[in-house]
C-alpha positions in Angstrom: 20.3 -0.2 -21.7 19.7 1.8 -24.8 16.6 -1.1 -25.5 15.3 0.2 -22.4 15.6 4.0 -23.2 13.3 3.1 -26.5 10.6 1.7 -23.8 11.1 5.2 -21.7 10.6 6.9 -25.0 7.4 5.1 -25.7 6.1 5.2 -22.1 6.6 9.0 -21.7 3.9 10.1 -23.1 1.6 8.0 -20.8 3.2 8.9 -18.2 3.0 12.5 -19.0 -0.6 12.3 -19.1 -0.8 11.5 -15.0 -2.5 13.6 -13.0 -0.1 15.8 -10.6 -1.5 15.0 -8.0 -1.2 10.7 -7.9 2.3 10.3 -6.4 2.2 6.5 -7.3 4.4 6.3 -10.1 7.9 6.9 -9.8 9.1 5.7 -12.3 12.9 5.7 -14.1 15.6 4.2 -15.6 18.1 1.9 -12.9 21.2 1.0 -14.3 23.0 -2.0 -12.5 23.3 -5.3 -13.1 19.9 -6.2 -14.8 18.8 -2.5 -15.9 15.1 -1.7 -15.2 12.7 0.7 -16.1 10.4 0.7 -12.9 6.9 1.9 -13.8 6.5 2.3 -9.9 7.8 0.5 -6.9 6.1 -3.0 -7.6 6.2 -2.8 -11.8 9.2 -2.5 -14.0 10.4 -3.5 -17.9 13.7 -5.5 -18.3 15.1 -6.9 -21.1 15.1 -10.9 -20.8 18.8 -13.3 -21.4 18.2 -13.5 -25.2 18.8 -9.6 -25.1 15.4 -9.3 -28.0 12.7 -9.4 -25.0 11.4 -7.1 -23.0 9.2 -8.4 -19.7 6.9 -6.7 -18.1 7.2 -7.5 -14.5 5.2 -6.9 -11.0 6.0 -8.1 -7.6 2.8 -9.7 -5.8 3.0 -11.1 -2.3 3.1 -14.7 -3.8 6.4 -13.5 -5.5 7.5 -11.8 -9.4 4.5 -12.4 -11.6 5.0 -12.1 -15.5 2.4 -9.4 -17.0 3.9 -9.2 -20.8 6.6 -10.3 -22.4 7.7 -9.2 -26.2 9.6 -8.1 -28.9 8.0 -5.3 -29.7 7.8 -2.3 -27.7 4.3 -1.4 -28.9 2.7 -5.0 -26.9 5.1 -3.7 -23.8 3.7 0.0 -24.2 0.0 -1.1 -24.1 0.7 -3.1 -20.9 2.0 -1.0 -19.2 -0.7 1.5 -20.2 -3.1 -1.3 -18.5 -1.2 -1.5 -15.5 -1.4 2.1 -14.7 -4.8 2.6 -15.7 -5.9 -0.2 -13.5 -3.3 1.2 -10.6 -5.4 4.6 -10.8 -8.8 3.1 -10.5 -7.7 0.9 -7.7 -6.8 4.3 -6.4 -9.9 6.0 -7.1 -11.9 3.2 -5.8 -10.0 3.8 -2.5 -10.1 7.7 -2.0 -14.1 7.0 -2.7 -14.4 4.0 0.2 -12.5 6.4 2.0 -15.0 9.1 1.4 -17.9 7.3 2.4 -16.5 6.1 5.8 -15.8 9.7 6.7 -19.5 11.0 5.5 -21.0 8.0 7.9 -22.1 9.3 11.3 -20.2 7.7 14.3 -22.3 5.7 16.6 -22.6 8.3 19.7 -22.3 6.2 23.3 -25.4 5.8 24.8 -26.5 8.1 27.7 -25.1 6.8 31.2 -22.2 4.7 29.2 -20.1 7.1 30.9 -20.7 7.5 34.4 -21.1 3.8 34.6 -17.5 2.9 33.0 -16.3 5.5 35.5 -18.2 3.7 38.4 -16.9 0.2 37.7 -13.2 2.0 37.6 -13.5 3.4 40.6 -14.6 0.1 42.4 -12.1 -1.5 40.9 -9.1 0.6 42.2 -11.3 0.3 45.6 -11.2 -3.1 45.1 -8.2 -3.5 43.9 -6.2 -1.7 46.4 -8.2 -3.1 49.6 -7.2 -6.4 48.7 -3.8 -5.4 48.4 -3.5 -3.8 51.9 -5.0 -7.1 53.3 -2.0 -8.9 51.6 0.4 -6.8 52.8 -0.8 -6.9 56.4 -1.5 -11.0 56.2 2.5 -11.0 55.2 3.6 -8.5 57.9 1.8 -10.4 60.8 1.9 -13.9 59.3 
């Protein structure tokens, strides 16, 4: 646990420096079992068996991959810096494809699209309930 405080004390500053506005990183010291420093919900530092190694970890859809693993705290620091720097530009990259599709004008239905979905609505029901009223009748005097 207190090997994991010295990573919280190194990653502070970095995560200091996030704007207030990107809610991506929650990040904290979980005690428990195997205690964690989560850099967000996917990413987190643990210390490895050996009790000397921290390991940077992410979870993927293909399972827990392996982004650093040290003794030194410095190596751990710096990839974690990485990881949230990438995480941000992901975002950024987002928010801006977002931004685009929004600015795009929205192809307008052509003129008489309207009435003529409305027309083949109302034949159907006409349709629709004709044939049903034949139906019933066929069953009532069959």
């Amino acid at each position: 646990m207190v090997r994991l405080e010295l990573v919280a004390a190194a990653l502070a500053p970095v995560l200091a420096e996030l704007p207030e506005d990107v809610d991506l990183f929650d990040h904290g010291l979980v005690t428990g079992d195997q205690p964690r420093f989560y850099v967000d919900v996917l990413a987190f530092v643990e210390v490895d068996r050996d009790r000397r190694t921290y390991r940077f970890l992410v979870d993927t859809r293909h399972g827990r991959q392996v982004l650093a693993a040290s003794e030194d705290v410095d190596t751990i620091r710096r990839a974690v810096t990485d990881y949230v720097a990438r995480r941000l530009v992901e975002r950024e990259k987002a928010l801006a494809a977002d931004g685009e599709l929004a600015a795009r004008p929205r192809p307008q239905a052509a003129d008489g699209q309207g009435g003529s979905l409305l027309f083949a609505f109302v034949m159907g029901a006409i349709v629709g309930a004709t044939l049903f009223y034949l139906a019933l009748w066929w069953k009532v005097l069959g």
